[in-house]
N, C-alpha and C positions, 0 to 999 in steps of 0.2 A: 107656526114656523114653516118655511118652504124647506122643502127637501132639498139636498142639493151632495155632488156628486164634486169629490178633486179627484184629476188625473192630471196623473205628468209624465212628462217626455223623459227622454234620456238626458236632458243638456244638464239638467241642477239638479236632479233627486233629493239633494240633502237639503237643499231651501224649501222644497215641496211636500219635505215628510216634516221640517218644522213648521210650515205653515200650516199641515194639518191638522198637527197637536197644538198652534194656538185656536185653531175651530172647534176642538174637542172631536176629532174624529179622525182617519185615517185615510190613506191613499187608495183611489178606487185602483182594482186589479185590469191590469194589463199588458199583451206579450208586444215585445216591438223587439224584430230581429233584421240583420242584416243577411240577403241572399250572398250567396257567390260572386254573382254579378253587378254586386254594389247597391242591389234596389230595397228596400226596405218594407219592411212586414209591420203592421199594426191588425190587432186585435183585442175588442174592448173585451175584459170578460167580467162585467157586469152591469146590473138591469139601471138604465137610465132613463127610461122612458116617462115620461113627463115630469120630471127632474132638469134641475137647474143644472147645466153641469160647466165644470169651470176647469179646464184646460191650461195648466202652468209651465212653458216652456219659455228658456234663453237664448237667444239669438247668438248664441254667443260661436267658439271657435268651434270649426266646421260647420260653418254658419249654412250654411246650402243643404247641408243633412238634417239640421235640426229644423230647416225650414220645412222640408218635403215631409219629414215626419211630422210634423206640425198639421200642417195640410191633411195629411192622410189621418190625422187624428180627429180632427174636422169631420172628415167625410163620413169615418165609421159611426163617429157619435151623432150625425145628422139621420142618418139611417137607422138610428135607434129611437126615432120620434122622442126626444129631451123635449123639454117646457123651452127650452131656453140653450144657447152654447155663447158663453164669454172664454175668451182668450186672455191669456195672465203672461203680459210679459214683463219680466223683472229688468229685461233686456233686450232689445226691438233691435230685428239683423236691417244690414243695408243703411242704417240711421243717416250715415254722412254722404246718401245718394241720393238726397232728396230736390238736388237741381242740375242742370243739367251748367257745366263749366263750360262745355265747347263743343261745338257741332257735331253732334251724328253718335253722342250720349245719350245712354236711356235714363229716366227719371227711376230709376230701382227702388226707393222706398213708395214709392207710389203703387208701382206694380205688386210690390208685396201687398199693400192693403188692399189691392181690389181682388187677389189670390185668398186672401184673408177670407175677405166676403163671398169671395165664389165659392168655394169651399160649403159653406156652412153657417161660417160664426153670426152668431143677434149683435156681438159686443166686445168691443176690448179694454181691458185694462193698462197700462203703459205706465212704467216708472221711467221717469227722469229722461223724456224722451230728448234727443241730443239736438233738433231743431221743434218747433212746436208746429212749423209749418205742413210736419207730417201729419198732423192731429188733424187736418182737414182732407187729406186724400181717402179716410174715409167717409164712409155714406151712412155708417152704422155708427152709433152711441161710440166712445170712446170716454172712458177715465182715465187723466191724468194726474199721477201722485207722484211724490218725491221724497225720496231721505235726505234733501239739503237740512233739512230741520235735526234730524237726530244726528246726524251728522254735524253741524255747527254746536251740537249742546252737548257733545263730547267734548269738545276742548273751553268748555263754559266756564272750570274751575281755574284754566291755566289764565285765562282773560283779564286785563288793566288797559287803566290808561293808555297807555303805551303800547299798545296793539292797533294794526290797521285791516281792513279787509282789501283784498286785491284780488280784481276782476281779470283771469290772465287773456280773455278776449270779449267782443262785443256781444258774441253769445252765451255766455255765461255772465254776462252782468243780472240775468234773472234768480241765478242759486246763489249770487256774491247780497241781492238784495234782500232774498228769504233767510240770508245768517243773519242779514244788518238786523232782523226783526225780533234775533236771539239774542243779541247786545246793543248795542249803542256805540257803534265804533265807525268813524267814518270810512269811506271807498274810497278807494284807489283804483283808476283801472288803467289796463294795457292796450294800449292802439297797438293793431298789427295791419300790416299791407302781405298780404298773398297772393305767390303768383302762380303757384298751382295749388292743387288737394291738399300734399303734407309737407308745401316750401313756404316757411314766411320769410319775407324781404327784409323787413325793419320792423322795431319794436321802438315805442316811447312811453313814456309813463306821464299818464294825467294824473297828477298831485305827486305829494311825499313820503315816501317811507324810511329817510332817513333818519336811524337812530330806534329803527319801532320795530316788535315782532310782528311780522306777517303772516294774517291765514288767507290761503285761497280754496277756494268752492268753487268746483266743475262738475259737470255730470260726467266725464269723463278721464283715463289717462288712457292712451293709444300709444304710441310708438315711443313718447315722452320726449320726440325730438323738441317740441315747438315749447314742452315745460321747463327744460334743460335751458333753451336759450333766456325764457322769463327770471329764472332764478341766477340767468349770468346777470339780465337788466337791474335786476332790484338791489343784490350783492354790492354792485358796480354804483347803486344808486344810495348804498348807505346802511340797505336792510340788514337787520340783526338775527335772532333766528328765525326762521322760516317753517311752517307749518302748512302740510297741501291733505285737502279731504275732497274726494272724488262715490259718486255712487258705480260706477260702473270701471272697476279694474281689468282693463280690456289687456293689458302689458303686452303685447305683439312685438313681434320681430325685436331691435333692439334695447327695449323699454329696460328690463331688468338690469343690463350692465349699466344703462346710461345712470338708473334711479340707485344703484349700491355706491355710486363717488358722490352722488348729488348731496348740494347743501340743505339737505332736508334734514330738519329734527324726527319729523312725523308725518308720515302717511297714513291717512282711515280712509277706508273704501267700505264697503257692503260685501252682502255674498252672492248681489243680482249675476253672478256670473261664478265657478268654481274655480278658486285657485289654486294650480297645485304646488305642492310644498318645495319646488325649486323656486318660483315664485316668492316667497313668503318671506323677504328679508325681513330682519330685524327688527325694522323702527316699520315694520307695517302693522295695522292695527286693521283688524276684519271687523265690521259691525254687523250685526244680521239684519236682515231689511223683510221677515216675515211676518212681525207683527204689521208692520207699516200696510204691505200684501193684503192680510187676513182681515184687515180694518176693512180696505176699500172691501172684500170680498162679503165682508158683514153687513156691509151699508149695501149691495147692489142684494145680495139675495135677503133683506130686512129679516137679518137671524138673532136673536138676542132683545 
């Protein structure tokens, strides 16, 4: 069995102390404090030296702090001569910066992966990453895994006939076809024309959802403007109840109020990101996504 070492950042702690205890072991120790001056302090305070050591941080809100601390995790743990340093992200910052829309744009996901590799890291891990096109801006191995699966077989028991799946854009027709593989239900999906980052123009609907419960699978909800507008099309187009399961609960700006009126029965998300308890209406349902984590983590350092 290879030895190997969890550390994590500040972004998710509580995903990273479960994903420790499905490894059988516990979070390695160390301090990470913020100066006066806004800059950040990292120190490992345990021995990793020729040790696998596997790095779990979320890209998530203050995404620029979690980044640099990230990095600076890297560097300490490179200087500790480790066997090995893989990055664990449940949630990958910069995701929807991966092209450039208009002149004199930087490519920011890109940049992050080669900070990634400068840094230190052998390897990353990436759940549910939001374009897969980022999966090549790096030079180093990357794993990519997904809770569309545990995610789609929560709502396994509610599932009939009379259910459709609906793809709410062309980039999620890849997590709308990993649920198709947990039922037998045909797709539906959403054309949209966009004419910036978070405007879409028009929306149409390729096939029927007239008269059938709806589930859609994203790896995402962000602002939930562009969900808001899906579930006025489908309403409008006949849909009955409506069921939306997302791995990364991003809810920014004004995601919440829009998602408390919305015709949603049920929202399931993951904990690839922490939600805090203003957050957490009703009809939302948290899944934990550590087992999913600790698999891939099992399979890279071959423990078990």
């Amino acid at each position: 069995m290879n030895k190997f070492v969890l550390l994590s950042g500040s972004s998710n702690r509580p995903l990273a102390q479960k994903i420790a205890r499905q490894l059988g072991t516990s979070l390695g120790q160390i301090d990470i404090q913020q100066f006066s001056d806004g800059e950040t302090y990292v120190n490992i305070q345990v021995d990793i030296a020729d040790q696998l050591v596997y790095i779990i941080q979320s890209g998530s809100n203050r995404a620029n702090q979690h980044l640099m601390e990230l990095l600076l995790m890297i560097d300490a743990a490179w200087r500790l001569n480790p066997q090995k340093i893989v990055v664990v992200f449940p949630f990958f910052p910069y995701r929807r910066q991966e092209r450039k829309v208009k002149s004199g744009e930087p490519i920011s996901a890109q940049l992050v992966a080669d900070l990634i590799e400068t840094a230190g890291a052998d390897k990353a891990i990436i759940m549910d990453i939001h374009s897969t096109k980022i999966l090549n801006f790096f030079d180093i191995p990357v794993a990519h895994i997904s809770a569309t699966e545990k995610i789609a077989k929560y709502f396994i028991d509610k599932i009939d006939d009379n259910w459709v799946l609906v793809a709410p854009d062309e980039g999620s027709l890849w997590h709308t076809e990993n649920a198709a593989d947990v039922f037998d239900l045909p797709i539906v999906q959403i054309i949209k024309q966009r004419t910036r980052h978070d405007k879409v123009a028009k929306m149409k609907l390729q096939g029927s959802v007239e008269g059938k419960n709806v589930l859609m699978i994203d790896d995402e909800v962000n602002t939930a403007g562009t969900l808001i507008e899906a579930l006025d099309l489908l309403k409008h187009e006949g849909a009955k109840d409506i069921y939306f399961g997302c791995t990364h609960p991003v809810l920014s700006g004004p995601a919440i109020n829009r998602l408390r009126n919305a015709p949603l029965k049920e929202i399931v998300v993951t904990n690839s990101i922490v939600l805090p308890k203003e957050k957490q209406l009703p009809n939302i349902k948290i899944l934990s996504a550590a087992e999913i984590i600790a698999e891939a983590i099992k399979q890279d350092a071959q423990i078990g």
